[in-house]
VEXSEPA-448337 format. One record per residue (C-alpha): x, y, z; residue in one letter. Coordinates in steps of 0.25 Angstrom, whole numbers, plus 5000, padded with zeros to 4 digits. Example, Ala and Ser with C-alpha at 12.3 -4.5 7.8 and 13.67 -1.06 7.14 Angstrom:
504949825031a;505549965029s;
***
This chain:
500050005000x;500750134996x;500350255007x;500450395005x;500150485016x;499550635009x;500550735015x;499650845006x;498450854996x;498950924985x;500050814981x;499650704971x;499850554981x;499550444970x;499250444956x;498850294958x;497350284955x;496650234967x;495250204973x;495350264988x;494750225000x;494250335011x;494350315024x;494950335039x;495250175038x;495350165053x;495250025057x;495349995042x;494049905046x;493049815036x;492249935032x;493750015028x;494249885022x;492949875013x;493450035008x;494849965004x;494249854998x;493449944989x;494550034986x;495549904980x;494249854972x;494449964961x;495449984950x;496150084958x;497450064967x;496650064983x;496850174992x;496650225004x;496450385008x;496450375024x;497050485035x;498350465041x;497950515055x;497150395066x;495850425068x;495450445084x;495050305090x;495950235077x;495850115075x;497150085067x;498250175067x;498650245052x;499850125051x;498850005053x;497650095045x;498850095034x;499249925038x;497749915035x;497549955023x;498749905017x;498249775022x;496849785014x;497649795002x;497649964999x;498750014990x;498650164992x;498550235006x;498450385005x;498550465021x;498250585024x;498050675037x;496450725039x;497150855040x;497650865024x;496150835020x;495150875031x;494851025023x;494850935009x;493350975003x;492650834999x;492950864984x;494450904988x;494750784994x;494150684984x;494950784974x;496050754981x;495850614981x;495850604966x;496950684964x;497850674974x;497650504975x;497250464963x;496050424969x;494950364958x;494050294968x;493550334983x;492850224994x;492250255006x;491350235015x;489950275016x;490350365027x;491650425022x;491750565026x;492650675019x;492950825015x;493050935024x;492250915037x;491950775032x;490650835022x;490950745012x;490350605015x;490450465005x;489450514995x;490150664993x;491250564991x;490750494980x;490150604973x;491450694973x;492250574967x;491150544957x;491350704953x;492850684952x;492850564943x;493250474957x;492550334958x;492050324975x;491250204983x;490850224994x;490550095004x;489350075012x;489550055028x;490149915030x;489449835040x;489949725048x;488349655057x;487649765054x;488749875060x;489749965052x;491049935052x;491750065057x;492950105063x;492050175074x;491250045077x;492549965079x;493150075088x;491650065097x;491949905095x;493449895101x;492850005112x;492149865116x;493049785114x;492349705104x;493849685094x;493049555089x;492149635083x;493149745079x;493949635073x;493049585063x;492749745058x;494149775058x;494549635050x;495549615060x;495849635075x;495949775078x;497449795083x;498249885091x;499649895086x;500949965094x;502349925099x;502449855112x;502849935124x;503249925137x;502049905148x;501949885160x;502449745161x;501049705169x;500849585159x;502249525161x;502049535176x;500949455173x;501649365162x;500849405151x;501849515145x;501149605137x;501449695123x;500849835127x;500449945115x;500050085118x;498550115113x;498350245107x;497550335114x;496950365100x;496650225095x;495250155094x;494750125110x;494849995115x;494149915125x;495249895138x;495249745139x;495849625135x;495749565122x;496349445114x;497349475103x;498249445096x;499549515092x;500449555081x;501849575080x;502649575069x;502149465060x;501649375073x;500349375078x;500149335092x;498849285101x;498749405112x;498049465121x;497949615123x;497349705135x;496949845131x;496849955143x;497650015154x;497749905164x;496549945174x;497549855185x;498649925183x;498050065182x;498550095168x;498250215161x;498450195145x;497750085137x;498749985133x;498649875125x;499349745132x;499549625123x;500049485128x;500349385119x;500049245123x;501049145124x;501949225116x;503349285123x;504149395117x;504649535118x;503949625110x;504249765117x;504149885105x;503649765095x;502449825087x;501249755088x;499849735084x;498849675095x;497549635088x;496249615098x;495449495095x;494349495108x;494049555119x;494349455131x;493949565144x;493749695148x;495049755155x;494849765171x;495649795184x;496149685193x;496349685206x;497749615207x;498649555198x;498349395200x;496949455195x;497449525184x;498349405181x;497149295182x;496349385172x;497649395163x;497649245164x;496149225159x;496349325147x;497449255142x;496549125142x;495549185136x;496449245125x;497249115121x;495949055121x;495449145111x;496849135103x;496648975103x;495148985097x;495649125087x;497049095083x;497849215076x;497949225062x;
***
């Protein structure tokens, strides 16, 4: 996939005729992945136009949005900050599209929004392309039981901690990725030594529990299970997320990691002592490999 990120909007980006598809791509979910799929079906090179910054809540940070879609196949990613094209008019930015990308072809959603103050919507959309020679679908909301698939509906959904759900509008575990730092050594106290990533006060809102997972680090991907909160026994004050790997030994301090969360095993509590805490630990770790045995990882 060849990126370009739009440092301006008055210089020529690509002369390779594409079809491109519109979006925030946060999540980079079913309903986004049906956009993409659109966009490789026509005669064009596949493209995506998408802003460089997180949106609040993200769900994926810019580097996995852009793993994503490289994933699902795209050749051309074009990025740009909101504030290069927040005061275009609707009929400057789908000039610009033309123009400055190449751009034959638009897809959206029914509910794409654009143009200073967001005033355009899909079908402003499809008529200015229409007057500019530019070919533009536009997709009807993408269902999964009777419920949109959106990346606000999977933000209410991990708030629940219902990643099971999450995981089948994502089409995949949703992850959290970082480098391994040093903790508190509470889990090795307790001989279950865990990798700990810093959550991002600006990511997606998680339940604060415990979760089966499973975890990738470099090529390997290894059975896990991951606590997410701040340690209500200790009396922490950030959210961490704790990942032990069972039955797998190793150093992996500042390895970059990816911890995907498959169930929610329990809400996360305070313990009066630490054979408490202990027991508890005991009985998750059960529960996990249990749920490894009956789900075994890819």
């Amino acid at each position: 996939m060849q990126r370009f990120v739009i440092p301006s909007l008055d210089k020529t980006i690509n002369t390779t005729p594409c079809t491109v598809a519109l979006g925030n791509f946060d999540g980079v979910h079913l309903a986004h992945q049906r956009l993409l799929n659109t966009a490789k079906e026509t005669e064009n090179a596949s493209a995506v136009f998408t802003f460089s910054e997180e949106v609040p809540h993200f769900l994926t940070t810019t580097e996995e949005r852009i793993q994503q879609l490289e994933q699902n196949g795209i050749d051309l990613l074009f990025l740009v900050s909101f504030s290069l094209v927040k005061s275009l008019s609707c009929q400057e930015f789908v000039l610009f599209l033309k123009e400055k990308l190449a751009c034959r072809h638009v897809v959206c959603g029914y509910n794409f929004r654009f143009g200073k103050g967001a005033l355009g919507n899909a079908q402003t959309l499809a008529d200015l392309s229409k007057s500019h020679g530019l070919a533009c679908t536009v997709l009807p909301e993408i269902t999964q039981n009777g419920q949109a698939i959106s990346s606000s509906r999977i933000r209410s959904l991990l708030q629940d901690g219902n990643v099971d759900t999450v995981s089948t509008l994502l089409g995949r575990p949703h992850s959290l990725s970082g480098i391994v730092q040093k903790g508190y050594s509470i889990g090795r106290r307790l001989q279950v030594p865990t990798l700990n990533l810093h959550i991002s006060p600006n990511t997606a809102k998680i339940r604060h529990g415990v979760y089966v997972s499973q975890t990738l680090i470099g090529r390997m991907m290894y059975p896990s299970i991951t606590n997410i909160g701040n340690n209500p026994t200790f009396e922490r004050d950030t959210v961490t997320c704790e990942t032990y790997l069972l039955d797998t030994g190793g150093n992996f301090y500042e390895k970059a990691v990816t911890v995907q969360l498959l169930s929610f095993l329990r809400e996360e509590k305070r313990f009066d002592s630490f054979d408490e805490l202990k027991e508890a630990i005991e009985n998750d770790l059960a529960r996990a490999r249990a749920f490894h045995q009956i789900h075994p990882k890819p």
